[in-house]
N, C-alpha and C positions, 0 to 999 in steps of 0.2 A: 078888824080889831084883833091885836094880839094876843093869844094863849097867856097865863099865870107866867107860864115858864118861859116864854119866848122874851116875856116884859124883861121876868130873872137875868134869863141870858144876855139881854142888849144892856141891862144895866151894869152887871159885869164885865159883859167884852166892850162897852164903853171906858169903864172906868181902866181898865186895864189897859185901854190904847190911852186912854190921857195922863195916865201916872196918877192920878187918883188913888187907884186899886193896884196896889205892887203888892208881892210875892206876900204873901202873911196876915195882908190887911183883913181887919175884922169887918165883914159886912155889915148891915143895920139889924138891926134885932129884928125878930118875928113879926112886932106888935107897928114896929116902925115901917117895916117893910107891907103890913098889911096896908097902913095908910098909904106910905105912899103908889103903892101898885091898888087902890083900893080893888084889892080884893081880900076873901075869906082867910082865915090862919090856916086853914086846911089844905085850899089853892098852896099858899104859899110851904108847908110845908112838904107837899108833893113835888113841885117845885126844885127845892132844897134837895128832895131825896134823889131826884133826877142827875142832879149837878154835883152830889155825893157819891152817884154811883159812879162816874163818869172821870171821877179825881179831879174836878174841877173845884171842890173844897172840902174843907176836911171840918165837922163840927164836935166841941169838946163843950160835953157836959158841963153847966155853969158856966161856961169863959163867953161861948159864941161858936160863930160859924167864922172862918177864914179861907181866906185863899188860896188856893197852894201854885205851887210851878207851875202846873200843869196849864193853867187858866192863863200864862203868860207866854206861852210854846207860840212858835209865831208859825198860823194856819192863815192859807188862803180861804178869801171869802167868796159866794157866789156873787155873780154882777148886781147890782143894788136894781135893776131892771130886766131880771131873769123873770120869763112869764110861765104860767102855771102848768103851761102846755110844755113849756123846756125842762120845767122840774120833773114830772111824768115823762118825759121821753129820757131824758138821765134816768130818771130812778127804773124804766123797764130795758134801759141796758146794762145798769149796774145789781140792780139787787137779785132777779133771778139767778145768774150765776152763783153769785156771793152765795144765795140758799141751798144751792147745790154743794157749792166746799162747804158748807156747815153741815150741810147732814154727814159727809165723809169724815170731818175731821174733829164737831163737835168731842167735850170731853161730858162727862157724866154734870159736871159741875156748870157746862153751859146752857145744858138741855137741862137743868135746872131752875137757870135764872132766866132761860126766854119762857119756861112754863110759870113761873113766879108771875112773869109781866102779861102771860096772856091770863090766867086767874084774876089779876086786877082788874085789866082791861072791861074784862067780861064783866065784874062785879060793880064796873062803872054806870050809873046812870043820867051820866050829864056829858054836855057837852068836855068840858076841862078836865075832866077826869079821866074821859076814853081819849081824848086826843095825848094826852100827857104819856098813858100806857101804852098805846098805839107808837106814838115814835120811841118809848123805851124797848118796845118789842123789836121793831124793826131793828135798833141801834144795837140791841143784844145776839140777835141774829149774824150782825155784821160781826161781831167781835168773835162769837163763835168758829168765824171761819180762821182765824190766826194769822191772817195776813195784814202788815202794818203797812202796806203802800195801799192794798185797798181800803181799810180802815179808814188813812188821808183822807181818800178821794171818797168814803162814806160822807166825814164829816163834811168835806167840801160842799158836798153836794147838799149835806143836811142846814147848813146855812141858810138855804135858798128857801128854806121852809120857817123860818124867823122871820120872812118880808111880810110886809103888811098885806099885800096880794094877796097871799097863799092864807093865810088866817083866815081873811074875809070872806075868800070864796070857801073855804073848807067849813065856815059855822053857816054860811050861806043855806050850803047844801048839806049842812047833818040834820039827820033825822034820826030817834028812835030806833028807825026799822032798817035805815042802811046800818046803824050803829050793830047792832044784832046781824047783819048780813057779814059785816067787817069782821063781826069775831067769829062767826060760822066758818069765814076765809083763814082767819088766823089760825083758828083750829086744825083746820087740816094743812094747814105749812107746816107746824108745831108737829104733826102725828107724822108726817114725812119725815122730819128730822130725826123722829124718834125713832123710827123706820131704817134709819141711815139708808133713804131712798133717792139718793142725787136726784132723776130724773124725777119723779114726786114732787118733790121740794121745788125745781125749779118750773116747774108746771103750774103748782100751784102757786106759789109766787105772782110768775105771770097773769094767770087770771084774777088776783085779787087786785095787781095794778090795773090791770085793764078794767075792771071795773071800776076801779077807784077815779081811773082816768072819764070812764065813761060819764060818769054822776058828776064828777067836779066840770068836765068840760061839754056838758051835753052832746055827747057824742050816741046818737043811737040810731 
């Protein structure tokens, strides 16, 4: 079962590959979008703010929410049958390094907005709400480091986390108590970076995929 956001996303990068959704288009309202994705206005505006942050639309008080360029930039997708064990094996050779050039090159304003995302993360008590801040954290991490070719190859990879595999087994396996381990993890990547501690950073990194891998793939 798909995330709020992941529904958002395929609904946009659908309409955007069929010409539906070009360059400006107003998406559906709040109240429309709650039906149809039946979920909460809340889901859905977490959602929104996701895809706000990201420049993938731009919302103007009274008018609506729209689309911008950026949601039309033509990205590679993951394979429609990439398995959960490939997503974690990408993601633990891509994002511990990546933790490590953020701690060196973060700016004051980055290490701002991945502690923005881990305060939410943490203040979540449901499922849709930590997964939503969870991939904003990581996603902000990435950004942090300043590199646009790995950026790409973030999103590329972040893709692969939209498939209905990866949802299913990810609400499979949450719990509470891994939820509260996840941000124990996140916490200390967060105080590495704060740290400007490369080797830190990508330590902890790695063990919070490893873990992460461990629970989603019963690895123990």
């Amino acid at each position: 079962m798909l995330t709020v956001e992941q529904s958002l996303r395929a609904l946009v990068h659908d309409g955007a590959a069929d010409g539906s959704l070009g360059p400006g288009a107003k998406l559906p309202t709040e109240r429309a979008l709650v039906e149809r994705l039946a979920a909460p206005r809340s889901a859905i505006r977490r959602a929104l703010d996701a895809l706000e942050e990201e420049g993938l639309v731009v919302r103007h008080v009274g008018r609506g929410t729209f689309l911008t360029e950026a949601a039309h930039a033509p990205a590679g997708d993951a394979p429609a049958d990439t398995s959960p064990a490939e997503i974690m094996q990408v993601r633990l050779v891509i994002e511990p390094p990546v933790a490590a050039l953020a701690a060196r090159v973060a700016t004051s304003a980055d290490l701002d907005r991945v502690g923005a995302c881990l305060e939410r993360g943490g203040a979540s008590d449901d499922f849709e709400g930590f997964e939503s801040w969870d991939a904003r954290l990581h996603r902000a991490i990435a950004e942090a480091a300043h590199n646009g070719l790995l950026m790409s190859m973030f999103d590329v990879m972040n893709t692969a986390r939209a498939l209905p595999v990866w949802g299913t087994l990810k609400r499979r396996t949450s719990t509470p108590e891994r939820r509260r381990c996840y941000h124990a993890e996140h916490t200390t990547i967060v105080e590495a970076l704060r740290d400007r501690d490369a080797d830190a950073a990508h330590a902890a990194m790695r063990r919070h995929l490893e873990n992460v891998a461990d629970n989603l793939l019963g690895r123990h």
